[in-house]
C-alpha positions as protocol buffer text, in pm:
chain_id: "A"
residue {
  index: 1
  type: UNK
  ca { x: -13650 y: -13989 z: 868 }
}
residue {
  index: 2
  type: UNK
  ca { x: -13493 y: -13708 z: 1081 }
}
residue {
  index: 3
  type: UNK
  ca { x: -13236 y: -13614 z: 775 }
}
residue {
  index: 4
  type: UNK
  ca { x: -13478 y: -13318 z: 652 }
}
residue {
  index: 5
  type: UNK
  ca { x: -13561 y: -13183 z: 967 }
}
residue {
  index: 6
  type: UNK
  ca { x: -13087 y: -13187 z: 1052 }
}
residue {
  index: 7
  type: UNK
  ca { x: -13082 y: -13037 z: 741 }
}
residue {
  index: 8
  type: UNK
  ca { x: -13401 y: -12729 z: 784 }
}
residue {
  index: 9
  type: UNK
  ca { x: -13255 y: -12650 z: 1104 }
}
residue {
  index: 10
  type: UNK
  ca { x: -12921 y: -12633 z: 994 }
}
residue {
  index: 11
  type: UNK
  ca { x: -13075 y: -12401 z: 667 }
}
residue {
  index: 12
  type: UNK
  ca { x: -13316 y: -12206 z: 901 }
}
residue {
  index: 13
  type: UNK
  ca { x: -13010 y: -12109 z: 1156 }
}
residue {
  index: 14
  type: UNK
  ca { x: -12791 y: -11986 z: 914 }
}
residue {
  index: 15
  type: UNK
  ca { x: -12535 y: -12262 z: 946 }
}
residue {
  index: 16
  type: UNK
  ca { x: -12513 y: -12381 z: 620 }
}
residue {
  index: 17
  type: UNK
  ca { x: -12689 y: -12264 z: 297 }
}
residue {
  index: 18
  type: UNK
  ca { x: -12725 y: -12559 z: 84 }
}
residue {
  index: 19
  type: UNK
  ca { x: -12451 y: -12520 z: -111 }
}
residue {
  index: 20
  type: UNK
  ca { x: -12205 y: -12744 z: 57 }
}
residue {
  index: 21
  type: UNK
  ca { x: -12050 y: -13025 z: -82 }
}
residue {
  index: 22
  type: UNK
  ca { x: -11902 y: -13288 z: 161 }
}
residue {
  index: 23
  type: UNK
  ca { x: -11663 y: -13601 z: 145 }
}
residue {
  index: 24
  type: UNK
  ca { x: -11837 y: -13892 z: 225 }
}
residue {
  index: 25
  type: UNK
  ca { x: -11633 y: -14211 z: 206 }
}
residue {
  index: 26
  type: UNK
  ca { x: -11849 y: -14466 z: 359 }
}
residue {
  index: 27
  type: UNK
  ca { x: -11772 y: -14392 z: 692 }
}
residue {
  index: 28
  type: UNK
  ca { x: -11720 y: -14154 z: 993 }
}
residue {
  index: 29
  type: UNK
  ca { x: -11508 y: -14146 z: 1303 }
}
residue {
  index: 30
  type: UNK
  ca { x: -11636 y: -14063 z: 1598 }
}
residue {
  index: 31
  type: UNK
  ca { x: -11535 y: -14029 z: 1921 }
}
residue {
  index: 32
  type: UNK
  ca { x: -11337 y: -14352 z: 1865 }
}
residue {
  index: 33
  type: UNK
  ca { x: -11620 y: -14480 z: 1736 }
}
residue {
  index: 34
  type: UNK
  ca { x: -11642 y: -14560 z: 1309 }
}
residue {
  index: 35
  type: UNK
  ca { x: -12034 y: -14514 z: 1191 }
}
residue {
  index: 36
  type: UNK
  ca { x: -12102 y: -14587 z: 861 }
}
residue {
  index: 37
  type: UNK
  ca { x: -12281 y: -14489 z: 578 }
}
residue {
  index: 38
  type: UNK
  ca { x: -12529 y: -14664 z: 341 }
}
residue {
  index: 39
  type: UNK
  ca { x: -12272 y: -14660 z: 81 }
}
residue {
  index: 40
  type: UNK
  ca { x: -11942 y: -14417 z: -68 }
}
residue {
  index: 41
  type: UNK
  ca { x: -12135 y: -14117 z: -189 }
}
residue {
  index: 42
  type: UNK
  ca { x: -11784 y: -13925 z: -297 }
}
residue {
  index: 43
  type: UNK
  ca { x: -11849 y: -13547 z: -332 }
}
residue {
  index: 44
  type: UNK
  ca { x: -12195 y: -13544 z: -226 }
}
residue {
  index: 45
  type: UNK
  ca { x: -12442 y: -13205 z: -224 }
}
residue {
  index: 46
  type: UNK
  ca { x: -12671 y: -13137 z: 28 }
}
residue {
  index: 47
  type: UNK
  ca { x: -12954 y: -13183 z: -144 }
}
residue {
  index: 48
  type: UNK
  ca { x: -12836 y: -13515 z: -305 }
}
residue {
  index: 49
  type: UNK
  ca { x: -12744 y: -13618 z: 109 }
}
residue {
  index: 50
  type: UNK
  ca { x: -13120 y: -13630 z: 148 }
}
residue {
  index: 51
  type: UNK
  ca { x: -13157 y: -13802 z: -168 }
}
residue {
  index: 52
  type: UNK
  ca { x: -12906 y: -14099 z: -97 }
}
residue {
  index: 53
  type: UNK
  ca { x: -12948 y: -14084 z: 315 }
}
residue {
  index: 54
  type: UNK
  ca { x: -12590 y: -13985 z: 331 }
}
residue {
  index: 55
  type: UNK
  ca { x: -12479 y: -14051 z: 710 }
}
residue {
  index: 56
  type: UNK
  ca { x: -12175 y: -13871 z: 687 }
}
residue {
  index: 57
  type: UNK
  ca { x: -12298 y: -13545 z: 574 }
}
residue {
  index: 58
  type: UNK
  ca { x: -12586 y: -13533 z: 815 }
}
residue {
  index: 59
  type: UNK
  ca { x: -12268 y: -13562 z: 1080 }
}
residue {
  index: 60
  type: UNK
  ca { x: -12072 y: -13318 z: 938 }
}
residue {
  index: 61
  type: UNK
  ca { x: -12378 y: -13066 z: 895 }
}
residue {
  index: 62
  type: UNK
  ca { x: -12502 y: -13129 z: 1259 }
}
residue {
  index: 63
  type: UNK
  ca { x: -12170 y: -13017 z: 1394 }
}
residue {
  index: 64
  type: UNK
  ca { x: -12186 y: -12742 z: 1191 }
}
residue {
  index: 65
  type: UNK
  ca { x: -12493 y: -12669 z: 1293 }
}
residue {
  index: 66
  type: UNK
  ca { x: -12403 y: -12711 z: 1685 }
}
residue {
  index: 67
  type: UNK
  ca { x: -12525 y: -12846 z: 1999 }
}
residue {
  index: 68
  type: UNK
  ca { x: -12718 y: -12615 z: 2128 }
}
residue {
  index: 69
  type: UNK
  ca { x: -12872 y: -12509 z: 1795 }
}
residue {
  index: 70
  type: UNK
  ca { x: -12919 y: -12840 z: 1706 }
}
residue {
  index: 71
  type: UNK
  ca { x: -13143 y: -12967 z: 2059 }
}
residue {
  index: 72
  type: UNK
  ca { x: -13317 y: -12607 z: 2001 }
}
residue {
  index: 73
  type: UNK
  ca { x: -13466 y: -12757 z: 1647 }
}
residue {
  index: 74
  type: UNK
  ca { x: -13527 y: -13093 z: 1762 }
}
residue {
  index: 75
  type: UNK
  ca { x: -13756 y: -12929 z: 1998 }
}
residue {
  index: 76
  type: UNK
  ca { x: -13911 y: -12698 z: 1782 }
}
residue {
  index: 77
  type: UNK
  ca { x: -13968 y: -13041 z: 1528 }
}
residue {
  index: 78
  type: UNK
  ca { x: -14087 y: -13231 z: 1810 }
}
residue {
  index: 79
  type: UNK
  ca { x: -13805 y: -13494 z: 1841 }
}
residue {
  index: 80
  type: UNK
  ca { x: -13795 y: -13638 z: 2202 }
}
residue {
  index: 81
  type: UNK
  ca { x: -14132 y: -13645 z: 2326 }
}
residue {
  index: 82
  type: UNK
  ca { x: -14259 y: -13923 z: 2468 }
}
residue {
  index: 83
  type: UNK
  ca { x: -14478 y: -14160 z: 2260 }
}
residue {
  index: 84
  type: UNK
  ca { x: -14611 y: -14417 z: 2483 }
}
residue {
  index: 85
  type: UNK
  ca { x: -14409 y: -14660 z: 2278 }
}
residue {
  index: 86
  type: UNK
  ca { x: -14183 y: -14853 z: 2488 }
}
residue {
  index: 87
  type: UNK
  ca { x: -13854 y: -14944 z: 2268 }
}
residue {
  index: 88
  type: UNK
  ca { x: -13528 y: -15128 z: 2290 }
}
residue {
  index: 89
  type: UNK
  ca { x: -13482 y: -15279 z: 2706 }
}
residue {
  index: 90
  type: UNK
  ca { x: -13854 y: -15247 z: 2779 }
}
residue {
  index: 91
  type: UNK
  ca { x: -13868 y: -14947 z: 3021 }
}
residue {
  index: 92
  type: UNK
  ca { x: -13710 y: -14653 z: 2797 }
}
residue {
  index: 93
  type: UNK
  ca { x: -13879 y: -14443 z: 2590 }
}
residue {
  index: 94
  type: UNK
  ca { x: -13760 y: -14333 z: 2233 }
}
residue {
  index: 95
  type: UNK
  ca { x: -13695 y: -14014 z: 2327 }
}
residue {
  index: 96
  type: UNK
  ca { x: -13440 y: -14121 z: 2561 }
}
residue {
  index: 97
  type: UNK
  ca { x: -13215 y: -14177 z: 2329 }
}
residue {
  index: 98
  type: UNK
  ca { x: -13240 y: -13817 z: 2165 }
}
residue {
  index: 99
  type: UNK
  ca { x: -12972 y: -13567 z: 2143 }
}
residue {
  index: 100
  type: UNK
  ca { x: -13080 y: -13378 z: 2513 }
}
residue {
  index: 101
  type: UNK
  ca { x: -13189 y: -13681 z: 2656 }
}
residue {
  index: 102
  type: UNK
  ca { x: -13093 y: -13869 z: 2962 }
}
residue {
  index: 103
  type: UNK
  ca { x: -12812 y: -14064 z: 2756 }
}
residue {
  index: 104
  type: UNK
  ca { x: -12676 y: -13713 z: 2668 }
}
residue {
  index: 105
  type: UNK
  ca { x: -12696 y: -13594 z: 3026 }
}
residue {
  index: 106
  type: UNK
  ca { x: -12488 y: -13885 z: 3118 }
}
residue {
  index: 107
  type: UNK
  ca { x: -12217 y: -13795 z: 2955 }
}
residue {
  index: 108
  type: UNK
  ca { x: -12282 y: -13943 z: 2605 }
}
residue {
  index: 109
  type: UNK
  ca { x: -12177 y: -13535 z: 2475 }
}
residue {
  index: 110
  type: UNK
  ca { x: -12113 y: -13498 z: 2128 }
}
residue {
  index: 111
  type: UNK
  ca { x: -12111 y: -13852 z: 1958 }
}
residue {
  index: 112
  type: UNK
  ca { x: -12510 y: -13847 z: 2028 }
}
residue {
  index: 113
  type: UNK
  ca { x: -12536 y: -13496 z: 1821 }
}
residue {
  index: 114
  type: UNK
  ca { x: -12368 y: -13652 z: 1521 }
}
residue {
  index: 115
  type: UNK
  ca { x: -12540 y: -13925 z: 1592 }
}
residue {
  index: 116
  type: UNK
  ca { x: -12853 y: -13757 z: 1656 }
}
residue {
  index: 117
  type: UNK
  ca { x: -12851 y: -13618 z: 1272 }
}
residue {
  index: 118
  type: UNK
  ca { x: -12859 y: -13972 z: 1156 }
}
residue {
  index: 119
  type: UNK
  ca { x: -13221 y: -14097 z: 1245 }
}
């Protein structure tokens, strides 16, 4: 869902221009922790990342991208705000769990922007 929007912001800022090709080989470590991808997409474009869902290259292009560039776009796409919905233990909302949110003010740093890039 969020996989456009990682990679307009990341287009829009300057950070990458589309003509990146990444490694993706099923998986990515991150801050001791291995995510995973939907599959091993190889040598994988950026456009063909949004084609496949490629995990791994939304990772790699929200670091490029940045923290701070990265939270500005969410807000400018509207990530984060507060639905009503109530998710996951009852009392949190979605937009907790957001790159910016409380989990990231606790200390969650840079494993929720890669992260982040994946929804």
């Amino acid at each position: 869902m969020a996989k456009p929007f990682t990679v307009a912001g990341a287009l829009e800022a300057g950070k990458i221009t589309g003509n990146e090709v990444y490694t993706c080989q099923g998986f990515l470590e991150v801050g001791g922790h291995r995510i995973a991808c939907h599959g091993v997409h190889n040598e994988v474009s950026v456009e063909r990342a949004i084609e496949v869902s490629c995990n791994v290259t939304m990772m790699h292009i929200a670091e490029a991208t940045g923290a701070e560039t990265f939270a500005k776009f969410q807000n400018i796409f509207n990530f984060g705000l507060k639905t009503g919905n109530r998710f996951g233990r009852g009392s949190q909302d979605a937009g907790a769990y957001l790159f910016g949110g409380p989990a990231w003010q606790c200390g969650a740093g840079d494993q929720f922007l890669r992260a982040g890039a994946l929804m």
